[in-house]
N, CA, C and O atoms as a GROMACS GRO file, in nm:
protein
  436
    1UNK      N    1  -4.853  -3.152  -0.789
    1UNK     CA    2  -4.710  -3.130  -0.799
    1UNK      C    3  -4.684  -3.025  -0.907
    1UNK      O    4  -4.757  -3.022  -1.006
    2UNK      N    5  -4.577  -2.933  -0.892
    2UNK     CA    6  -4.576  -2.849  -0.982
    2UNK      C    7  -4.444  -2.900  -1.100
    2UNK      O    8  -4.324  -2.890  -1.078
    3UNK      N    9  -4.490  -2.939  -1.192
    3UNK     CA   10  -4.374  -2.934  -1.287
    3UNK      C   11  -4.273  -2.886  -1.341
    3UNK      O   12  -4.296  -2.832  -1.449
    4UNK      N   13  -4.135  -2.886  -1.297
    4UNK     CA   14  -4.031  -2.827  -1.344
    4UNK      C   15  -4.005  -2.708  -1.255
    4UNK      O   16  -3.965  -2.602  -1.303
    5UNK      N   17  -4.029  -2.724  -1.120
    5UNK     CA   18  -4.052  -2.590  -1.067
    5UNK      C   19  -3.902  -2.564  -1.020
    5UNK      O   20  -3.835  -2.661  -1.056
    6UNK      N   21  -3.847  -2.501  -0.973
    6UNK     CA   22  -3.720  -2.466  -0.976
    6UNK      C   23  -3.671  -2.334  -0.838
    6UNK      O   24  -3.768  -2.260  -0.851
    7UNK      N   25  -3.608  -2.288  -0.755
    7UNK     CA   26  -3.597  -2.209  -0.702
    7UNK      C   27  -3.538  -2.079  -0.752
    7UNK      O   28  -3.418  -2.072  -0.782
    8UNK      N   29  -3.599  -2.000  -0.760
    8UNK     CA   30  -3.580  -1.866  -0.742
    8UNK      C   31  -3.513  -1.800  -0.736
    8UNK      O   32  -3.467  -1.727  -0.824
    9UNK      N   33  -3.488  -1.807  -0.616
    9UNK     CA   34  -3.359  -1.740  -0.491
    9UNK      C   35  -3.378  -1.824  -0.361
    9UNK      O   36  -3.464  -1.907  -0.330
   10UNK      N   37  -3.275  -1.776  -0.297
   10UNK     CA   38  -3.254  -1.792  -0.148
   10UNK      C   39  -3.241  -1.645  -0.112
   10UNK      O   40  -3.196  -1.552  -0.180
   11UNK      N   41  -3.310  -1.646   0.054
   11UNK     CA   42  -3.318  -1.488   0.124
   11UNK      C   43  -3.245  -1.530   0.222
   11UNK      O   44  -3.269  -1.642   0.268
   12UNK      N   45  -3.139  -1.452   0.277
   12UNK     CA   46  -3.067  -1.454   0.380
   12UNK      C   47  -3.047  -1.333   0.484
   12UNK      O   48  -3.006  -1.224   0.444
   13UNK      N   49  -3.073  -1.353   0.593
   13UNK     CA   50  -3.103  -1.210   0.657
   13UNK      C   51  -2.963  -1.198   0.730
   13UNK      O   52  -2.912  -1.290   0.794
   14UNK      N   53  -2.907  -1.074   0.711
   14UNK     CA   54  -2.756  -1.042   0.740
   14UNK      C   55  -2.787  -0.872   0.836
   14UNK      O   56  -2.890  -0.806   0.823
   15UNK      N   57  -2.687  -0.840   0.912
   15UNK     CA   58  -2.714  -0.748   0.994
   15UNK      C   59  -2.620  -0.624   0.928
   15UNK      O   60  -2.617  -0.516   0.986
   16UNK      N   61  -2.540  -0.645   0.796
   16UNK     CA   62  -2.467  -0.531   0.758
   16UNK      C   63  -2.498  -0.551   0.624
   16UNK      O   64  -2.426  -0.625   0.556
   17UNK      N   65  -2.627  -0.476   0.562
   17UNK     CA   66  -2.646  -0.522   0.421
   17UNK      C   67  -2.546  -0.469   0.315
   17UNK      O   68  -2.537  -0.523   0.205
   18UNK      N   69  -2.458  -0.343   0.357
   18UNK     CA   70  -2.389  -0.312   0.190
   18UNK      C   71  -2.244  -0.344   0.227
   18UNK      O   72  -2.170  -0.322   0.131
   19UNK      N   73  -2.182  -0.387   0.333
   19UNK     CA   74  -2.094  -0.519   0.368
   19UNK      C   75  -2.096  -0.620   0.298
   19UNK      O   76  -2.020  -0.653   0.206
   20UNK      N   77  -2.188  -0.674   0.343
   20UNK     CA   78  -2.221  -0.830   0.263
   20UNK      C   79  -2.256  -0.814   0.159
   20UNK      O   80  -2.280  -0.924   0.108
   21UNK      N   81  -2.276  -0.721   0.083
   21UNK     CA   82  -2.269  -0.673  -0.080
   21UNK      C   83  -2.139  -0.672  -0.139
   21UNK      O   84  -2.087  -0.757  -0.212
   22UNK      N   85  -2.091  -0.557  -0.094
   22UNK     CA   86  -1.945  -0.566  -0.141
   22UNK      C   87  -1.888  -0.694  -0.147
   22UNK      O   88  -1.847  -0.740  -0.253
   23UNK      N   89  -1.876  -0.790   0.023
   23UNK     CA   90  -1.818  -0.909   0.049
   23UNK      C   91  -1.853  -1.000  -0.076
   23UNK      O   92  -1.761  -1.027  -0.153
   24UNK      N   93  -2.002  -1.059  -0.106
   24UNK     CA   94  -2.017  -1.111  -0.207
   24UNK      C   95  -1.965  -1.072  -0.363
   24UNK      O   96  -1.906  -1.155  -0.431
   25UNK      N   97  -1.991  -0.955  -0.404
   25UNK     CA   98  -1.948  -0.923  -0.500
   25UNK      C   99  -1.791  -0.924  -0.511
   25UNK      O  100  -1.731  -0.972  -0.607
   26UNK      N  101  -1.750  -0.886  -0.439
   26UNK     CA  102  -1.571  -0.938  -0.438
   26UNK      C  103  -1.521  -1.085  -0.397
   26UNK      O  104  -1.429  -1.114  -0.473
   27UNK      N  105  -1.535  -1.142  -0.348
   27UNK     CA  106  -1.509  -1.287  -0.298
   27UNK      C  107  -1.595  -1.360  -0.413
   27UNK      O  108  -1.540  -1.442  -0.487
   28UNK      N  109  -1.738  -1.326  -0.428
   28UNK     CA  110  -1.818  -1.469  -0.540
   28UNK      C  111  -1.810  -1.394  -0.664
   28UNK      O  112  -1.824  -1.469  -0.760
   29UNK      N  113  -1.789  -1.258  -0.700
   29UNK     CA  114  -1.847  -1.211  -0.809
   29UNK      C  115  -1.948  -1.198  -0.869
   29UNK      O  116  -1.959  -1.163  -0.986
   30UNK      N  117  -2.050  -1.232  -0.779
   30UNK     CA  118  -2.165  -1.248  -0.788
   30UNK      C  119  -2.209  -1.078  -0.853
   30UNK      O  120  -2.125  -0.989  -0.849
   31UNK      N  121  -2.346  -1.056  -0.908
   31UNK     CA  122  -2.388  -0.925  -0.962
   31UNK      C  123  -2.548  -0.864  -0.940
   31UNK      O  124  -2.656  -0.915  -0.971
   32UNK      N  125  -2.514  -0.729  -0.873
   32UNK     CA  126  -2.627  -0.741  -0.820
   32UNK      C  127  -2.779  -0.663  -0.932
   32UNK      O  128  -2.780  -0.552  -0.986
   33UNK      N  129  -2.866  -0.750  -0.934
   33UNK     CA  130  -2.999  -0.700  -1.007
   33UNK      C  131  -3.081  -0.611  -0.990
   33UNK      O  132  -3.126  -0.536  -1.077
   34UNK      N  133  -3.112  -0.615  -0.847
   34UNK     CA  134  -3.211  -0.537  -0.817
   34UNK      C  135  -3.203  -0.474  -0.664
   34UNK      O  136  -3.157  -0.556  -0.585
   35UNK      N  137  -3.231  -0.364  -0.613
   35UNK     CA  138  -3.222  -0.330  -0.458
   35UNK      C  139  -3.346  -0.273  -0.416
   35UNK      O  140  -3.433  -0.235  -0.495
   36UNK      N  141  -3.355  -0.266  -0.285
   36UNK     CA  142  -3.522  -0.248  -0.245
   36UNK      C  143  -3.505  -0.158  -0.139
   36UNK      O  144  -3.448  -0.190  -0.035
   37UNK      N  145  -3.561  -0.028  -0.164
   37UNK     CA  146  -3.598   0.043  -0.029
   37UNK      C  147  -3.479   0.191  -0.029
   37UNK      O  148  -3.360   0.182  -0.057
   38UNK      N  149  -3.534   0.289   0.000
   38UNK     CA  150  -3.454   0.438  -0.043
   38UNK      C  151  -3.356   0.447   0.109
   38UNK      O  152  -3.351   0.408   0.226
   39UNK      N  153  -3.281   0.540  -0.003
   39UNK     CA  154  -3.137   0.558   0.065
   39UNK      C  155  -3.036   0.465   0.051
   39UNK      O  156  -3.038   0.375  -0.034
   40UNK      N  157  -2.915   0.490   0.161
   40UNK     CA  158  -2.767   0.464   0.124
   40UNK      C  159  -2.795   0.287   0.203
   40UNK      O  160  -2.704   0.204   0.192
   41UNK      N  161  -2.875   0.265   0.248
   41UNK     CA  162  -2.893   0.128   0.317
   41UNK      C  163  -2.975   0.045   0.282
   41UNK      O  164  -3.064   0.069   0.364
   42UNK      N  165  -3.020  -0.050   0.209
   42UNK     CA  166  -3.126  -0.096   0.087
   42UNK      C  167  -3.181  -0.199   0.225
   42UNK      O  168  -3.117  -0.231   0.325
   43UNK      N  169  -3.295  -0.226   0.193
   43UNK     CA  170  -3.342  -0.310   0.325
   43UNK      C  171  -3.368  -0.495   0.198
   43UNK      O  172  -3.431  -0.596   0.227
   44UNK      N  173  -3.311  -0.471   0.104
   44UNK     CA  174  -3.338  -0.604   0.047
   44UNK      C  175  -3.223  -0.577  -0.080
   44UNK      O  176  -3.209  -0.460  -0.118
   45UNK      N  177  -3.164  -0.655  -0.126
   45UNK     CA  178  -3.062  -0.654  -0.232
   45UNK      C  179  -3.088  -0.808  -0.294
   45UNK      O  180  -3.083  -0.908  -0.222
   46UNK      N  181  -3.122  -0.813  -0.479
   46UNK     CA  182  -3.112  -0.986  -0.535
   46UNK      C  183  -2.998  -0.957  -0.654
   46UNK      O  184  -2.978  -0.864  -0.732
   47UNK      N  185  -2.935  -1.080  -0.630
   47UNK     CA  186  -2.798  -1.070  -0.735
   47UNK      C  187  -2.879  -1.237  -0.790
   47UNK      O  188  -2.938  -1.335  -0.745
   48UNK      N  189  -2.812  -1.156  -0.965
   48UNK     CA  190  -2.816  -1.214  -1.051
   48UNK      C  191  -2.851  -1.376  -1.038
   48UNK      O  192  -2.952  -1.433  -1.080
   49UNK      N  193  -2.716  -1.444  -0.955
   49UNK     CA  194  -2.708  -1.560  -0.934
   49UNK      C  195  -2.798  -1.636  -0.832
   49UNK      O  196  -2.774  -1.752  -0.801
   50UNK      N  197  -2.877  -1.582  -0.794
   50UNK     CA  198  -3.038  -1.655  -0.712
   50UNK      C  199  -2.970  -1.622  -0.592
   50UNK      O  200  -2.936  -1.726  -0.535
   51UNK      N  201  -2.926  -1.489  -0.513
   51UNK     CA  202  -2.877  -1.490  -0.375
   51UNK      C  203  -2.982  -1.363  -0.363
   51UNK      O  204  -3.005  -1.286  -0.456
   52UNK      N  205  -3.025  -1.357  -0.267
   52UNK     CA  206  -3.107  -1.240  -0.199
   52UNK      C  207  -3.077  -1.190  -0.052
   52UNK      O  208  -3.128  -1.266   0.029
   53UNK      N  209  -3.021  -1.103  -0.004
   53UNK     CA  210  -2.979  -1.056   0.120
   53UNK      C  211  -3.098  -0.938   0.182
   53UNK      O  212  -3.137  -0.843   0.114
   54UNK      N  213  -3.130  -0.960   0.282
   54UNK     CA  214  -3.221  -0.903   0.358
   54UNK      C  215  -3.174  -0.811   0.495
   54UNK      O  216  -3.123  -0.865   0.593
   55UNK      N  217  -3.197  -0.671   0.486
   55UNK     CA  218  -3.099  -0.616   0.577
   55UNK      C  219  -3.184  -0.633   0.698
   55UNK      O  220  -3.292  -0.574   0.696
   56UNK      N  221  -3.148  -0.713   0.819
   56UNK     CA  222  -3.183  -0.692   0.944
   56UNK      C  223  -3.076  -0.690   1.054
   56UNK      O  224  -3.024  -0.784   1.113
   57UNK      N  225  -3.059  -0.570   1.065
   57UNK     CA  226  -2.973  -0.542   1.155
   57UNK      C  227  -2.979  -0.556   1.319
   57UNK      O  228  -2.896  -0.512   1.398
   58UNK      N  229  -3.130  -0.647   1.358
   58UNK     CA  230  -3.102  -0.701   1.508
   58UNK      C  231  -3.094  -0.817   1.501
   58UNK      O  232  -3.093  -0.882   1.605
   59UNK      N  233  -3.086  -0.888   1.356
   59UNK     CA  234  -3.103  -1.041   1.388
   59UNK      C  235  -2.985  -1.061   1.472
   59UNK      O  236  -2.899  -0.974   1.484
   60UNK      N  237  -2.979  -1.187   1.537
   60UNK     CA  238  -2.902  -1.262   1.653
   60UNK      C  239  -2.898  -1.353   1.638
   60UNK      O  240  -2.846  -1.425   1.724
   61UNK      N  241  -2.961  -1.418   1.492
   61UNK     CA  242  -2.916  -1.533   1.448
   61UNK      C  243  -2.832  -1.666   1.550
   61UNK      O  244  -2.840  -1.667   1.673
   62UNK      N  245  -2.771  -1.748   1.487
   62UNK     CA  246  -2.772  -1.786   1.387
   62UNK      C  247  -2.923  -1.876   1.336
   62UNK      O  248  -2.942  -1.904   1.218
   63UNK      N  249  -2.991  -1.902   1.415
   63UNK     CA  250  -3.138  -1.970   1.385
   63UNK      C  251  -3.241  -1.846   1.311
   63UNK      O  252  -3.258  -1.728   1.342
   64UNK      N  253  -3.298  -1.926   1.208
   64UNK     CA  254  -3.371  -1.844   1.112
   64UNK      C  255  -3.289  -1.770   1.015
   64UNK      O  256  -3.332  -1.672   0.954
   65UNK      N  257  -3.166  -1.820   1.001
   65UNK     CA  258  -3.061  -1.733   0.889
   65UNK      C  259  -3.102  -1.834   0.793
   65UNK      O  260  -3.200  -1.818   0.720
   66UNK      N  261  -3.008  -1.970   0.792
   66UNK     CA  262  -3.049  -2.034   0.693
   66UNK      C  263  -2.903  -2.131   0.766
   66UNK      O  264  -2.841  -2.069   0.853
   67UNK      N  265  -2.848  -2.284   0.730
   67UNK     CA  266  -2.741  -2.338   0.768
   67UNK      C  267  -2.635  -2.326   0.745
   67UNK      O  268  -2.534  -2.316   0.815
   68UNK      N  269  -2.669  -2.325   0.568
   68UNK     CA  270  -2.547  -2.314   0.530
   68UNK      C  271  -2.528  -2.244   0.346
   68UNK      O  272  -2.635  -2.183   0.342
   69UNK      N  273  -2.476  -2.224   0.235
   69UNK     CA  274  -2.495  -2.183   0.134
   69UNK      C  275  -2.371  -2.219   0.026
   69UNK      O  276  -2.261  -2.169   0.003
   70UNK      N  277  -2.458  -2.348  -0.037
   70UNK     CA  278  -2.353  -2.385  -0.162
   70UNK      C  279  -2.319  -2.316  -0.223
   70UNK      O  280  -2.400  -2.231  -0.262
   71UNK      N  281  -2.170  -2.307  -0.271
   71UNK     CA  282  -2.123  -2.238  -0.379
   71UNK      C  283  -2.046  -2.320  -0.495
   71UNK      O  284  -1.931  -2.360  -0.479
   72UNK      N  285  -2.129  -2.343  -0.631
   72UNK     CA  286  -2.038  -2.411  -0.706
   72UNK      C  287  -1.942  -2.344  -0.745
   72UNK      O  288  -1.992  -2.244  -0.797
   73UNK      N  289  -1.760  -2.336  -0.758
   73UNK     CA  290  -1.663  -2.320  -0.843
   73UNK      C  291  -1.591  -2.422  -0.885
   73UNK      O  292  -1.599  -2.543  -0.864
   74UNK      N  293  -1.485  -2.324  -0.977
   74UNK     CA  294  -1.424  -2.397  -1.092
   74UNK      C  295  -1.280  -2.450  -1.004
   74UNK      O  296  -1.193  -2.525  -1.048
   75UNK      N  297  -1.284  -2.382  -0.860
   75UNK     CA  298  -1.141  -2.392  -0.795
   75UNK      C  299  -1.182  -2.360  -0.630
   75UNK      O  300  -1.205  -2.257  -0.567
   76UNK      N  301  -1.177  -2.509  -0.597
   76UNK     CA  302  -1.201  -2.430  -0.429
   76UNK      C  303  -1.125  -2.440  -0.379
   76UNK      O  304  -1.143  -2.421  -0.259
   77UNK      N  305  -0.988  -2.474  -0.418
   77UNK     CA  306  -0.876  -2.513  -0.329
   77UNK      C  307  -0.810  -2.287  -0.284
   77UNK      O  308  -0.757  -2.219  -0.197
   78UNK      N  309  -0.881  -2.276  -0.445
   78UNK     CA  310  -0.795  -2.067  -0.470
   78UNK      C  311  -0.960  -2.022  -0.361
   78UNK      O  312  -0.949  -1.925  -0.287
   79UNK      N  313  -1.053  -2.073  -0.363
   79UNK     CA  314  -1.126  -1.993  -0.277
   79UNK      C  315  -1.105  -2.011  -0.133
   79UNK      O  316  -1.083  -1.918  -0.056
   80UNK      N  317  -1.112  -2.148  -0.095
   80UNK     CA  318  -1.020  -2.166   0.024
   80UNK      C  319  -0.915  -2.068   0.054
   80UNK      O  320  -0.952  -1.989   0.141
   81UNK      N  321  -0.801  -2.050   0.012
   81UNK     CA  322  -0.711  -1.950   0.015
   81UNK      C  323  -0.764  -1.817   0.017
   81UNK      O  324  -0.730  -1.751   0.115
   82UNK      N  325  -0.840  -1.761  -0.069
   82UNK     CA  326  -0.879  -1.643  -0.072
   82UNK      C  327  -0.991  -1.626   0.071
   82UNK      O  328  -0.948  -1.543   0.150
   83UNK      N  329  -1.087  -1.674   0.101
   83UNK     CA  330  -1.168  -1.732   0.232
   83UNK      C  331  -0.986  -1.725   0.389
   83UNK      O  332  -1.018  -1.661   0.489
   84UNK      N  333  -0.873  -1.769   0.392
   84UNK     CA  334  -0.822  -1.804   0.447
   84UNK      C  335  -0.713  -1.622   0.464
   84UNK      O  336  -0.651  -1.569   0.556
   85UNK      N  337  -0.740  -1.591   0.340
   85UNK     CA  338  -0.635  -1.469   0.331
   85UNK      C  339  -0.725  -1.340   0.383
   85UNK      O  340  -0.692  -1.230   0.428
   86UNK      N  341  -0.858  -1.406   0.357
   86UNK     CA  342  -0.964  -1.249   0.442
   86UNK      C  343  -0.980  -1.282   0.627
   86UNK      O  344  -1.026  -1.216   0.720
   87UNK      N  345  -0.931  -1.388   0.618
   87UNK     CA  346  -0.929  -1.413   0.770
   87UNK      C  347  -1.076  -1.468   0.848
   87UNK      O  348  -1.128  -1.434   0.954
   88UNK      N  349  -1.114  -1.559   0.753
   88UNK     CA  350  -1.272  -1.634   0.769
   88UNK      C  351  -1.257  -1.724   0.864
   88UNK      O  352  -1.152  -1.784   0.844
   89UNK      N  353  -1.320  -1.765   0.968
   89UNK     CA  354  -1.340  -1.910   1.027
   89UNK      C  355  -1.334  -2.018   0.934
   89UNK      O  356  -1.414  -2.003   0.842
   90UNK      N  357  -1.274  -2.109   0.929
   90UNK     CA  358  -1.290  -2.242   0.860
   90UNK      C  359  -1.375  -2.330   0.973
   90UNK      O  360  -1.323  -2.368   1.078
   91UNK      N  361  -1.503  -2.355   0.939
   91UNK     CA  362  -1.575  -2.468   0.990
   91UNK      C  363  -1.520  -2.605   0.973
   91UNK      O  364  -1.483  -2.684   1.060
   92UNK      N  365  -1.522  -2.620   0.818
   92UNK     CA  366  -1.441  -2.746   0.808
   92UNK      C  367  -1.405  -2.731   0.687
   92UNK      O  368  -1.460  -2.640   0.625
   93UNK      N  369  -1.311  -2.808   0.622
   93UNK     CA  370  -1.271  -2.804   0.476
   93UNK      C  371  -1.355  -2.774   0.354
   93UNK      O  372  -1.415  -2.859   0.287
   94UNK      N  373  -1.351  -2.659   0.335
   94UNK     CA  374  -1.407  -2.584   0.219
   94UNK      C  375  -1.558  -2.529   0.274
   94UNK      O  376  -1.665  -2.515   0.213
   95UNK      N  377  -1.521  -2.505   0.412
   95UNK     CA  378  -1.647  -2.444   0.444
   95UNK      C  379  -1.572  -2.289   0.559
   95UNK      O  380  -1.487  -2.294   0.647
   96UNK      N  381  -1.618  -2.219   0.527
   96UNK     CA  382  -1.652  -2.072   0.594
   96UNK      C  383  -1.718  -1.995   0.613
   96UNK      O  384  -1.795  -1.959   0.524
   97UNK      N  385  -1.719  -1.930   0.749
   97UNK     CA  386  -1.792  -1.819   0.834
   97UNK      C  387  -1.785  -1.688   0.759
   97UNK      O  388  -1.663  -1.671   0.750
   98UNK      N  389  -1.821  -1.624   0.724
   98UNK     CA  390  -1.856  -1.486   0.649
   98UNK      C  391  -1.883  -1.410   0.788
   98UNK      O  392  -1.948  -1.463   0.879
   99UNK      N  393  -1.846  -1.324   0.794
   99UNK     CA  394  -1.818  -1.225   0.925
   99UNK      C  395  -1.954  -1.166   1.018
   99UNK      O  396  -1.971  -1.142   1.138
  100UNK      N  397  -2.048  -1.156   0.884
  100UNK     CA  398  -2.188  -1.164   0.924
  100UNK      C  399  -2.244  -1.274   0.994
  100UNK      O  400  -2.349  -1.257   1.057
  101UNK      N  401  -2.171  -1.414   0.991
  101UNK     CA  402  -2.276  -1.562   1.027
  101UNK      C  403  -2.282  -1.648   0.890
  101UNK      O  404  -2.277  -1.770   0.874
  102UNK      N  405  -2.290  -1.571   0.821
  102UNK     CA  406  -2.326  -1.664   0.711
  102UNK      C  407  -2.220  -1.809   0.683
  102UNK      O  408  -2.098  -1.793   0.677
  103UNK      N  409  -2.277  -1.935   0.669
  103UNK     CA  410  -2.111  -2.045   0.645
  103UNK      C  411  -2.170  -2.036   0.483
  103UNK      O  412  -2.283  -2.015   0.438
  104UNK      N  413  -2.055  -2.059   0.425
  104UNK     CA  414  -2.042  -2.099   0.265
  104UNK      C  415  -1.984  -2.207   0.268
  104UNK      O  416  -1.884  -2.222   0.338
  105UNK      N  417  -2.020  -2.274   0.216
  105UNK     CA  418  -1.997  -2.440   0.099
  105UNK      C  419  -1.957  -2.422   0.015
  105UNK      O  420  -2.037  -2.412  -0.078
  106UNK      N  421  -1.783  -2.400  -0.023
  106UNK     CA  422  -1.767  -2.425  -0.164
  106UNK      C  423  -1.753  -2.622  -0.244
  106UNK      O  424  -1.722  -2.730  -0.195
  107UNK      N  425  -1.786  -2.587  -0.350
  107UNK     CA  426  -1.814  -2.726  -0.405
  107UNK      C  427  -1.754  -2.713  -0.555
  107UNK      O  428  -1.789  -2.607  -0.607
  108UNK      N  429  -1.668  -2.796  -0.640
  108UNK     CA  430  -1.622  -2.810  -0.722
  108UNK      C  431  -1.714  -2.827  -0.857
  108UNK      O  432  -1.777  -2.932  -0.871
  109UNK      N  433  -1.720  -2.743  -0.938
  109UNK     CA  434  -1.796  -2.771  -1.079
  109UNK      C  435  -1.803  -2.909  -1.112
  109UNK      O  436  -1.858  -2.945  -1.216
   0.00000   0.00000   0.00000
């Protein structure tokens, strides 16, 4: 058993990688660390907060994306709203479709 071992990141493979950059960085505020691969289209992007986006632009998902992706905040009732004002699918209460596939879980601090 490994002691104290902890995750990393999560990789999520999305079909519009500097979309879902922007999207995250404006909606989570999330910040990005590091990007992988030359030119205006990065084929891998890791933000700060353990999220890693993987550009594959034939996935057809939704199997092999991943289910779903917690998000702790301080207010999910204002992310709800903000999720509701970009015009997201609501799966179910405090959960949304990201335009790519991706659902988010927001969850209260």
């Amino acid at each position: 058993m490994a002691e104290g071992a902890t995750i990393g990141h999560t990789g999520v493979r999305v079909k519009d990688i500097n979309g879902m950059i922007k999207l995250i960085e404006d909606l989570l505020g999330f910040h990005v660390s590091k990007k992988k691969g030359d030119g205006e289209i990065p084929s891998a992007v890791w933000f700060e907060e353990g999220l890693q986006l993987v550009h594959d632009p034939d996935f057809g998902g939704p199997e092999g994306r991943l289910h779903h992706l917690a998000i702790l905040v301080s207010d999910r009732d204002a992310m709800a709203q903000e999720c509701k004002r970009r015009g997201f699918s609501e799966v179910r209460p405090y959960w949304y479709a990201l335009p790519d596939g991706l659902v988010l879980e927001f969850l209260g601090k």
